[in-house]
C-alpha positions as CSV (number, residue, x, y, z in Angstrom):
1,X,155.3,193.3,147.6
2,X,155.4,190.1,146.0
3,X,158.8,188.5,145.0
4,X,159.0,185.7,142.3
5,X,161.2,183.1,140.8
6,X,162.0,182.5,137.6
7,X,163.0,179.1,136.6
8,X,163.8,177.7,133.3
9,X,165.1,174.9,132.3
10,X,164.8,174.4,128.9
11,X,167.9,173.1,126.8
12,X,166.6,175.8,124.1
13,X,167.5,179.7,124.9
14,X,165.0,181.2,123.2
15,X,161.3,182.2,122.8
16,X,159.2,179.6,120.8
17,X,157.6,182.0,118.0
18,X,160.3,184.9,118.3
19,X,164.0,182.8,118.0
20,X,164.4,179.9,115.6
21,X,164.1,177.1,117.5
22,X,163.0,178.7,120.7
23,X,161.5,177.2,124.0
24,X,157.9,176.7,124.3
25,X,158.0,176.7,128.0
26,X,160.3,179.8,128.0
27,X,157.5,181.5,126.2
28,X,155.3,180.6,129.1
29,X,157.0,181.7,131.7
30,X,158.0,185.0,130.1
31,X,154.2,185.6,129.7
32,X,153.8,184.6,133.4
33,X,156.3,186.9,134.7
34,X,155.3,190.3,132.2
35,X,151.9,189.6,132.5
36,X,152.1,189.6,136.4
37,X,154.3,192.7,136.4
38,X,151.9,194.2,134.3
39,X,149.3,194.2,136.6
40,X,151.5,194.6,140.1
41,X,154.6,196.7,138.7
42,X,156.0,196.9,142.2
43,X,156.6,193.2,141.6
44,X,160.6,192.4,142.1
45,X,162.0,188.4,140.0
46,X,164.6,186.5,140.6
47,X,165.6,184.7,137.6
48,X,167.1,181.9,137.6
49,X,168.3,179.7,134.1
50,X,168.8,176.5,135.4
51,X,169.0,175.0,131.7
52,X,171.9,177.6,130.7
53,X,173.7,177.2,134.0
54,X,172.9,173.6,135.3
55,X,173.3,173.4,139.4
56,X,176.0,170.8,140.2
57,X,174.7,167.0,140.9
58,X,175.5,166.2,144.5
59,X,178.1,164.0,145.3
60,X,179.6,162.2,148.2
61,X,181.3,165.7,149.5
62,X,178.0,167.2,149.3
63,X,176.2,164.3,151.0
64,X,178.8,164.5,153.7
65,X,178.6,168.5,154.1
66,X,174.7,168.3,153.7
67,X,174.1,165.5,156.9
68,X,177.0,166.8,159.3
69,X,175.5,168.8,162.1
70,X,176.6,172.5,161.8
71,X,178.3,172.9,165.0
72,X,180.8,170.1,163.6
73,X,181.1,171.1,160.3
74,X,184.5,171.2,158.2
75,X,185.9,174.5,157.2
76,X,186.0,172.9,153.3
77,X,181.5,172.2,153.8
78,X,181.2,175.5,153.8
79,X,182.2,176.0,150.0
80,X,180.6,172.5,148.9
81,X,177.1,174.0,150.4
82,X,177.6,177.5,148.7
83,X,175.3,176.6,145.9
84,X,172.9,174.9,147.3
85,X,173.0,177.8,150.2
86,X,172.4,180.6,147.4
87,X,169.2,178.3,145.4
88,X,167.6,177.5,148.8
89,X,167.7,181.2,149.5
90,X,166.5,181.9,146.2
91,X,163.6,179.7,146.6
92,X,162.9,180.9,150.4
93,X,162.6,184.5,149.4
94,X,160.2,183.8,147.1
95,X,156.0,184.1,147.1
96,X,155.6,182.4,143.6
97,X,158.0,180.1,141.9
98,X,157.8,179.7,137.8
99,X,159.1,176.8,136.6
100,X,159.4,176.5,132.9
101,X,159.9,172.9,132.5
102,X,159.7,171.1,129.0
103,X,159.1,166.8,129.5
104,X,162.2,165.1,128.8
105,X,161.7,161.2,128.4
106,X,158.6,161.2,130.4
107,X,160.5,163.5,133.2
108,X,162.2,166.8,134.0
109,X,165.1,167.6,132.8
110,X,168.6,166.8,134.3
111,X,169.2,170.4,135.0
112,X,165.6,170.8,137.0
113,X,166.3,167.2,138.4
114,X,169.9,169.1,139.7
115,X,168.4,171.9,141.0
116,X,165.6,169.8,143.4
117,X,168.7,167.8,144.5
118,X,170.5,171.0,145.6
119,X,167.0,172.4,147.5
120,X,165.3,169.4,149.4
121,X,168.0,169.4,151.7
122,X,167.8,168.4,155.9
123,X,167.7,171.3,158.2
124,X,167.4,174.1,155.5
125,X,163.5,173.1,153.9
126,X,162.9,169.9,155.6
127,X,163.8,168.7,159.0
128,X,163.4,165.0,160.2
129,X,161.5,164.0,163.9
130,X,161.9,160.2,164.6
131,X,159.6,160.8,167.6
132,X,156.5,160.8,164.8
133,X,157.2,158.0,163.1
134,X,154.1,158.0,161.1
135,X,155.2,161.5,159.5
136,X,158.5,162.4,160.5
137,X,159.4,164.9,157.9
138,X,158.5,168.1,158.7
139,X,158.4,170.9,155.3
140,X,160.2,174.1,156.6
141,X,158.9,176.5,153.5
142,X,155.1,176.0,154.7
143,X,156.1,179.4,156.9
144,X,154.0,181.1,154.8
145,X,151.9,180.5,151.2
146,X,153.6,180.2,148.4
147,X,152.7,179.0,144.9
148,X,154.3,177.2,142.4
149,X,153.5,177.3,138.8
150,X,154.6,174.3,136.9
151,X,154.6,175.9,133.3
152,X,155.4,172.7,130.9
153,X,155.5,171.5,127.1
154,X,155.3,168.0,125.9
155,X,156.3,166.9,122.0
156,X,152.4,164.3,122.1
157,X,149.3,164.7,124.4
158,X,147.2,162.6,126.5
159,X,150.1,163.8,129.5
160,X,147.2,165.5,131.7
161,X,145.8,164.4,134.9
162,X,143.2,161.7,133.2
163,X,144.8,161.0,129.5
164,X,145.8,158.1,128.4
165,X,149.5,158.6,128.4
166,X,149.3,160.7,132.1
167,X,150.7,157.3,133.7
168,X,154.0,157.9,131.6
169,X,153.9,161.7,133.0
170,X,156.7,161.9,136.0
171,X,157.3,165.8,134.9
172,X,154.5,167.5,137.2
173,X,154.1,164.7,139.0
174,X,157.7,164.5,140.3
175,X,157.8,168.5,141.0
176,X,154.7,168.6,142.9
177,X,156.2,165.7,145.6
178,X,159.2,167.8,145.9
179,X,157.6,170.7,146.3
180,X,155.0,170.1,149.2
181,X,157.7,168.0,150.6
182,X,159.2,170.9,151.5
183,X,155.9,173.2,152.2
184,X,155.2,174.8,149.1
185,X,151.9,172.9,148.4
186,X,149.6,175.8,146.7
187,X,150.8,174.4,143.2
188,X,149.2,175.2,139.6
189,X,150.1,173.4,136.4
190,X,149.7,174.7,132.5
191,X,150.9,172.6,129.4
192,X,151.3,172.8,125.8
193,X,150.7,169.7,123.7
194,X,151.3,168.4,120.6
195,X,154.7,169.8,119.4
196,X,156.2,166.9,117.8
197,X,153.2,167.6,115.6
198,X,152.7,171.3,115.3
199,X,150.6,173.0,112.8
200,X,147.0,174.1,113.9
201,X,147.3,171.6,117.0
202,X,150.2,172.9,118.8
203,X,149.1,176.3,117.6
204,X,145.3,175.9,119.4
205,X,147.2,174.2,122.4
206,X,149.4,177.2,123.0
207,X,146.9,179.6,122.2
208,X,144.7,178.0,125.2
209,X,147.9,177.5,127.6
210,X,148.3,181.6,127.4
211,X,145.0,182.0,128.1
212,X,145.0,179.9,131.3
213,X,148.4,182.0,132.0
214,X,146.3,185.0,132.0
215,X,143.7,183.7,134.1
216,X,146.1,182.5,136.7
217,X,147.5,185.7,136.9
218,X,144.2,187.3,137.2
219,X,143.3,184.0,140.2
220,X,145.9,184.9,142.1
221,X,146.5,188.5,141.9
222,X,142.7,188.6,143.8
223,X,142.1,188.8,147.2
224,X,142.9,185.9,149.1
225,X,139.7,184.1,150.5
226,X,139.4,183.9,154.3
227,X,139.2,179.8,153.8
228,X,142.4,178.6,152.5
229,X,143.8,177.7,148.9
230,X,143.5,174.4,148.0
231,X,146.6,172.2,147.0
232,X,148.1,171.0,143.3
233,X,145.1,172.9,141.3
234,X,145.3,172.9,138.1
């Protein structure tokens, strides 16, 4: 049975199209997570609204807690690693993460940027081995695949992989290091452009975005391959 997370973190509640003012990438990963229980009903989420409820930033206690050894840590660690505890959990028990991520200032948003903070954390998704000093981190999630699905929306275009603005793109670029740092490296990316403009531009671009929605659902709802997946498609 496959378990999913939903994240969003959009500033905007709604749905673009159905509440005034409503999220674009919202709408995304809604249609992600029907459209996949749709098709495998048996299907449990997990969802998480990291832009209604922003994680806490880390801060010196957390640091502390975080990069103290277990066997020596404080009774007070326990409660500044409760959060981070319960979204690393979250993220662990899950086969396909949805991340509904609009581009803020040529990044993710401070709430998404939180919740990475709380995640990529020593001896819980990554562990460190001086003895290979060439690659000493080691990703702790790559136990088994997983994929992430990087569902975004951008105000201009020219963002993708190739366009002429994709150098001022740190939104997928920045989840995707995070993410295989810690193992999940089967990562897929959709985007809605031209928002700032709307009209029969953003229209076309959502309209295609949906339809690359359904064909991911469709992708990875097949049989897996005997050869294995290959990384950050798109």
């Amino acid at each position: 049975m496959t378990h999913l997370l939903q994240l969003d973190a959009s500033a905007r509640p709604g749905l673009a199209g159905i509440d005034e003012h409503g999220s674009l990438s919202r709408r995304l990963t809604h249609r992600f997570v029907t459209g996949w229980q749709a098709r495998q009903p048996e299907a449990t989420v997990t969802h998480r609204d990291v832009g209604a409820t922003p994680p806490a930033f880390i801060d010196q206690r957390w640091i502390q807690a975080a990069f103290t050894p277990p066997e020596r840590h404080a009774p007070w660690m326990a409660g500044v690693l409760a959060e981070s505890d319960r979204l690393i959990d979250e993220l662990r028990a899950a086969d396909v993460v949805v991340i509904g991520a609009p581009l803020y200032n040529f990044g993710m948003p401070a709430a998404l940027k939180a919740w990475v903070d709380q995640v990529v954390r020593m001896g819980r998704t990554v562990d460190y081995d001086p003895s290979r000093p060439e690659d000493p981190f080691i990703p702790l999630l790559d136990d088994r695949p997983r994929h992430a699905i990087i569902l975004s929306s951008r105000g201009g275009a020219g963002f993708e992989p190739g366009g002429a603005l994709a150098h001022m793109n740190h939104l997928e670029p920045g989840l995707a290091t995070a993410l295989v740092f810690i193992g999940i490296t089967r990562i897929h990316r959709v985007a809605i452009e031209h928002q700032e403009e709307g009209g029969e531009r953003l229209a076309a671009s959502l309209a295609a975005a949906e339809r690359r929605v359904e064909e991911l659902i469709v992708r990875l709802q097949a049989p897996s391959p005997a050869s294995p997946q290959p990384a950050l498609t798109a």
